[in-house]
ZAMARGU-4260 file (C-alpha; in steps of 0.2 Angstrom, whole numbers, plus 5000, padded with zeros to 4 digits):
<rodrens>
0) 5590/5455/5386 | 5571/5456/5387 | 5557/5451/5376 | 5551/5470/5371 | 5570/5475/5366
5) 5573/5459/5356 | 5556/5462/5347 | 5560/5476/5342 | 5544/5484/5353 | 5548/5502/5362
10) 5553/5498/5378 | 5537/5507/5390 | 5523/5509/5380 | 5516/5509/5361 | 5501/5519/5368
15) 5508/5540/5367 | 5494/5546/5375 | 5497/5535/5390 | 5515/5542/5390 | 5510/5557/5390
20) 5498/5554/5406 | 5515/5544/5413 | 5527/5558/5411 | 5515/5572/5420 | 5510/5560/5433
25) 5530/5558/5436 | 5534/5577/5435 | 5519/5579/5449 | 5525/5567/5459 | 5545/5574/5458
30) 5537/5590/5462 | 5528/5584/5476 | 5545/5574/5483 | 5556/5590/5483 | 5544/5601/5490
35) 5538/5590/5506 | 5555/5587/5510 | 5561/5603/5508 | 5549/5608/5522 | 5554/5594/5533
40) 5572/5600/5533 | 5566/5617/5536 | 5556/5613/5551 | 5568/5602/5558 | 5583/5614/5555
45) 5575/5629/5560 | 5576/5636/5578 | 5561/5638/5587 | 5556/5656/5596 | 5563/5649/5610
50) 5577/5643/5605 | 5574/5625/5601 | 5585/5618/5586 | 5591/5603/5585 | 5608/5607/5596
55) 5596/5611/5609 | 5593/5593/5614 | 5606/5592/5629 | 5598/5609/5637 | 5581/5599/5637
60) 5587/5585/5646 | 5580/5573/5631 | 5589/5565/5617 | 5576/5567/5605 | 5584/5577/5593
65) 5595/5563/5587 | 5580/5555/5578 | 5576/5571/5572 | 5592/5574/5564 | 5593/5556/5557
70) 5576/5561/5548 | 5582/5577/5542 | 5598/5569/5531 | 5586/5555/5527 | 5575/5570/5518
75) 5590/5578/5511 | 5595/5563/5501 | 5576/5560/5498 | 5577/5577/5490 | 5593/5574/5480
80) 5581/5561/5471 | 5566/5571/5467 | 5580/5585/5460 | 5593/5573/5450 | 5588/5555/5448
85) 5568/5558/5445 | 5572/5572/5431 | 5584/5561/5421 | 5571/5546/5423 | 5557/5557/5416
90) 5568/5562/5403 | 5570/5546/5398 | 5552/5542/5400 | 5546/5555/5389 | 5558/5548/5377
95) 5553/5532/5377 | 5565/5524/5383 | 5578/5533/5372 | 5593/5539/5383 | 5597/5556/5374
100) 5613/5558/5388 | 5629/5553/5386 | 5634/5538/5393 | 5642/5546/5408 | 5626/5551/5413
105) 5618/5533/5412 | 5632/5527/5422 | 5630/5542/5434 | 5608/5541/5437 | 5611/5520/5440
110) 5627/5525/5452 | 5616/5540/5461 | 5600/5529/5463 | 5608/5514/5470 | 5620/5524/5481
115) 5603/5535/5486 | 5594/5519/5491 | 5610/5512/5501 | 5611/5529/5511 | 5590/5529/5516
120) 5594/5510/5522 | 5606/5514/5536 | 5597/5530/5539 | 5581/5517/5542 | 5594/5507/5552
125) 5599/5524/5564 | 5583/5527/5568 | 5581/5508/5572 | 5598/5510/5584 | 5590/5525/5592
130) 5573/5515/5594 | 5583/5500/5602 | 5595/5512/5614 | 5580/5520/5620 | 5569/5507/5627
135) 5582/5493/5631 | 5594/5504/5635 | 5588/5519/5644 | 5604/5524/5654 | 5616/5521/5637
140) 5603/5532/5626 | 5605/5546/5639 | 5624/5548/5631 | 5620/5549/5615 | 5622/5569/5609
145) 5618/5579/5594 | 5636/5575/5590 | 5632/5558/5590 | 5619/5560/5577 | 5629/5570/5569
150) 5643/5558/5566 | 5630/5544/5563 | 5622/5553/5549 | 5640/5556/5541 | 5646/5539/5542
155) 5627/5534/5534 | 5634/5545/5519 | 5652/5540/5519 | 5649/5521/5517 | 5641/5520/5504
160) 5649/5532/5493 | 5667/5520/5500 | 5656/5503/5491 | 5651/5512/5475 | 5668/5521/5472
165) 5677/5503/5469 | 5666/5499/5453 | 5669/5514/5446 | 5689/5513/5451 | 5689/5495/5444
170) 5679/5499/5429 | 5666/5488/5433 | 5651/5495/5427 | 5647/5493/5408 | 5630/5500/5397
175) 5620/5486/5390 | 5611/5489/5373 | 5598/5484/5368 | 5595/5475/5350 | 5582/5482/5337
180) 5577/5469/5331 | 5585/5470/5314 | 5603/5465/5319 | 5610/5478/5326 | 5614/5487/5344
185) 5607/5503/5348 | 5617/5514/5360 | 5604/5525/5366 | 5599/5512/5380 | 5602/5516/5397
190) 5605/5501/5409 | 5621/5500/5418 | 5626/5483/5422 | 5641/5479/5438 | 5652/5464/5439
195) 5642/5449/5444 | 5651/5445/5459 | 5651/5463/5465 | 5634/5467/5460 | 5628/5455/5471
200) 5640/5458/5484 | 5634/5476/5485 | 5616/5473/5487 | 5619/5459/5502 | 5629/5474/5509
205) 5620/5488/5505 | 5602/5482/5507 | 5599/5463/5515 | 5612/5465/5529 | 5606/5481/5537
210) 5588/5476/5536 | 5592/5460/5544 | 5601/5471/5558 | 5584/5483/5556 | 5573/5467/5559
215) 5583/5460/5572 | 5582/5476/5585 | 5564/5479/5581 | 5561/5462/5588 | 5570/5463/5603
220) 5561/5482/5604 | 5545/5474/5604 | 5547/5460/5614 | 5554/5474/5627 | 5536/5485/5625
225) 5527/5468/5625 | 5537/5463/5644 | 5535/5482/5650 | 5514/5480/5645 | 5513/5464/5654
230) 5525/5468/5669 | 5513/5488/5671 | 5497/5478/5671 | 5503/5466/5685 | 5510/5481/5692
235) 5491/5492/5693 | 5484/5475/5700 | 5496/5473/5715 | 5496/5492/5721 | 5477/5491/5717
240) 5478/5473/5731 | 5487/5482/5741 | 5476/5496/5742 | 5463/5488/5747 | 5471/5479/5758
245) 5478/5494/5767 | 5461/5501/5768 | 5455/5486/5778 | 5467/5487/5789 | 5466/5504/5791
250) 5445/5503/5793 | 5446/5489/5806 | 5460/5500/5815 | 5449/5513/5817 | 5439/5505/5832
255) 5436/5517/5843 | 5429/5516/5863 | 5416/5525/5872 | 5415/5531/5890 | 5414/5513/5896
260) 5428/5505/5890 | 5416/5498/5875 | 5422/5495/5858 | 5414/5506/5844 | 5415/5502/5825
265) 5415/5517/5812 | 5415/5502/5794 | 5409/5518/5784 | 5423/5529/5788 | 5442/5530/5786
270) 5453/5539/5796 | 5465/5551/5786 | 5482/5558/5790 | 5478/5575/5791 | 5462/5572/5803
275) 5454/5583/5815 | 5459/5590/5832 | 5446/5578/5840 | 5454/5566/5831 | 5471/5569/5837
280) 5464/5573/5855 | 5456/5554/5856 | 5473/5549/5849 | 5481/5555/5865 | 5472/5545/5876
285) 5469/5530/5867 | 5487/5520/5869 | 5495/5506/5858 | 5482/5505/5846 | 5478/5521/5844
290) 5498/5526/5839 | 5497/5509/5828 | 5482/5519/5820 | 5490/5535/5817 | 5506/5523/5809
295) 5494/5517/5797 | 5492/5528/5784 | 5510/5529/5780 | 5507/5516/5767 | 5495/5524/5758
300) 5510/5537/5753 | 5519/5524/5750 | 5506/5517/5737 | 5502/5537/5730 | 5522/5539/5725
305) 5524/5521/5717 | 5509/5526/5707 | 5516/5542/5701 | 5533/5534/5698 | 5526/5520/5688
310) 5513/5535/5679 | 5530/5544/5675 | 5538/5528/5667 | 5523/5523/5657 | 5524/5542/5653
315) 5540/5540/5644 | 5536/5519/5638 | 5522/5529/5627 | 5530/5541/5620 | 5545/5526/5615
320) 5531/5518/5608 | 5523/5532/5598 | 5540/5534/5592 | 5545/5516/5588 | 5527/5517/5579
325) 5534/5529/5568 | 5549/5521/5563 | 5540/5506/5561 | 5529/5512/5547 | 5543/5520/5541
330) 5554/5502/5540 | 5539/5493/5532 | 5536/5505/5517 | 5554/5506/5514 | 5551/5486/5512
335) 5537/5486/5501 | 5545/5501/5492 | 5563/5494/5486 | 5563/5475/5491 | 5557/5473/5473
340) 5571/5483/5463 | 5585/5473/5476 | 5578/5457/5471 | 5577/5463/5452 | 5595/5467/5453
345) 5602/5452/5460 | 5593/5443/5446 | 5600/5453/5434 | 5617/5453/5443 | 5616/5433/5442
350) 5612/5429/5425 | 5616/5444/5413 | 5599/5447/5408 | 5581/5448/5415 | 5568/5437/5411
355) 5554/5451/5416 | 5547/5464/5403 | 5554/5482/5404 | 5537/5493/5410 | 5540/5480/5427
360) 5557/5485/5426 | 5552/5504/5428 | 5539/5501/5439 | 5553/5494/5454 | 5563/5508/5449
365) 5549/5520/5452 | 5540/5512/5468 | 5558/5515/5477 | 5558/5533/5470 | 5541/5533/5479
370) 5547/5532/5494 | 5554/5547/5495 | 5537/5554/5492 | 5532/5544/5508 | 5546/5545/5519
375) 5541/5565/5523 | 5523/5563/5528 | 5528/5548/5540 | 5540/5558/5546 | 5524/5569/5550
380) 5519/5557/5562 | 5529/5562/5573 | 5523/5575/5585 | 5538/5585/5586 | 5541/5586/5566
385) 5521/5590/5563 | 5521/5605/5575 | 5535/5610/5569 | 5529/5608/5549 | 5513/5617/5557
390) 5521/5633/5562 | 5530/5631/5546 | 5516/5630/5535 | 5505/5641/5549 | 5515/5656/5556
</rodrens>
């Protein structure tokens, strides 16, 4: 148990007006979280003028719509957390500490919150699958549908709920209480403990696994956008050699001869395909080097549709990239955000107790609950989901 319940000491805050500031604060934020990713969902959901909703994606001959809908149930169970989980937390907070539910309920809000984080990590690991299909594996991401996201973002909600339904079948989840300080137990303590072995089991599964998997494609990803960059510089430089070789060749194949068989040299000026008729009159008369001259600028064309075809694929290599950017920021705050209440419950789920004081014990619980605050504006960055918000927000 900690130090503030066997003291005897409330288990926030002594201070009333600062719990007062606390609860508000928490009721603005949980207000805040329903209501930016309830307008994520819409915007996402909602068909366009033309016609545009997310089952439009194989009509546009792009597959963007995948990560789109991956983003979409990723707000929804964000959602569920500003409507259940942040309301009983307040509850709690305005108390307290005092748990004023039944016990059902305690074991139900610990359940729903760890079950909620589980199912944003493998939505973060989608998105990171979709990242990694993309640019390693163009031809493999052309097959994936709006079914395919669809049946992705189902089994992100069915495994989870599979993990967290054995403890409950197996009765593994007990209530702690918490000791007054005079003796006695209190029952009006909320903090539902697992097994040891499963409690640790769950977190490797539902949290360290898939972020090793998440880490692990995002380094092969960049190491692919870091090889392309290289490999489209060296690829400018070579057509911009060749270039300049082809316009030597071209300017020292543009000697022309005068009336007396003397050979004339034009350095300034280059000779194109589509030249004049005096032009193409001399080339008539001229011979072998005049038709190895008009041969010449082939190349040039050559050189103009490599550059468009390697302008097209940097085209698409940005917008990956804008996209991995995205899902990168999304990754890292999902880090920041819950690797501190996964390493609090492992603790706890290893020795029985924790050796930290309870206000750090809500603020782990309440930087994961902030994330569902931050996951719908970096959704926002992307530029698909803003305009859509826009028009939304901006009819």
């Amino acid at each position: 148990m900690s130090h503030h319940a066997r003291s005897g000491k409330p288990p926030i805050t002594s201070n009333r007006n600062i719990l007062v500031i606390l609860t508000v604060l928490f009721c603005v934020v949980a207000v805040v979280t329903l209501f930016l990713n309830a307008i994520v969902i819409i915007a996402i959901c909602k068909p366009s003028r033309k016609g545009q909703g997310p089952g439009h994606a194989r009509r546009n001959g792009n597959n963007t719509q995948v990560v789109k809908l991956l983003m979409a149930s990723m707000a929804a169970a964000d959602a569920v957390v500003a409507l259940v989980i942040m309301p009983l937390k307040i509850t709690e907070m305005a108390h307290n500490g005092e748990w004023i539910f039944p016990k059902s309920m305690c074991k139900f809000r610990s359940l729903t919150s760890i079950y909620l984080c589980t199912v944003s990590v493998y939505h973060v690991m989608g998105m990171a699958i979709d990242r990694y299909l993309a640019i390693c594996r163009p031809m493999s991401y052309r097959l994936l549908t709006i079914k395919t996201g669809c049946l992705m973002a189902g089994l992100f909600w069915t495994i989870p709920m599979v993990l967290y339904i054995i403890p409950i079948i197996a009765k593994w989840i007990i209530i702690v209480r918490s000791d007054t300080g005079c003796g006695h137990l209190r029952n009006n303590f909320c903090k539902a403990k697992m097994h040891d072995t499963y409690s640790v089991a769950s977190a490797v599964l539902s949290f360290y696994i898939p972020f090793l998997m998440i880490f692990s494609l995002y380094s092969k990803v960049l190491l692919e956008v870091r090889k392309f960059h290289k490999g489209h510089h060296g690829t400018l430089s070579k057509s911009r050699s060749q270039k300049n070789v082809s316009l030597k060749s071209n300017s020292s194949g543009n000697d022309s001869f005068n009336d007396n068989g003397q050979k004339e040299s034009n350095p300034g000026r280059l000779r194109k395909c589509s030249g004049s008729s005096s032009i193409l009159k001399k080339l008539s008369n001229i011979g072998k080097s005049s038709s190895r001259e008009y041969r010449k600028p082939s190349c040039d064309l050559r050189l103009n549709y490599v550059g468009t075809s390697s302008f097209r694929k940097s085209g698409l290599r940005k917008k990956s990239t804008k996209a991995l950017l995205t899902i990168g920021l999304i990754v890292i705050t999902f880090t920041v955000t819950w690797l501190p209440f996964s390493v609090f419950k492992v603790v706890f789920g290893v020795s029985g107790h924790t050796p930290f004081p309870a206000w750090i014990y809500n603020l782990t619980i309440w930087m994961g609950y902030f994330n569902s605050t931050l996951n719908p504006i970096l959704f926002c960055l992307h530029q698909g989901i803003r305009s859509s918000v826009k028009k939304l927000l901006f009819p």
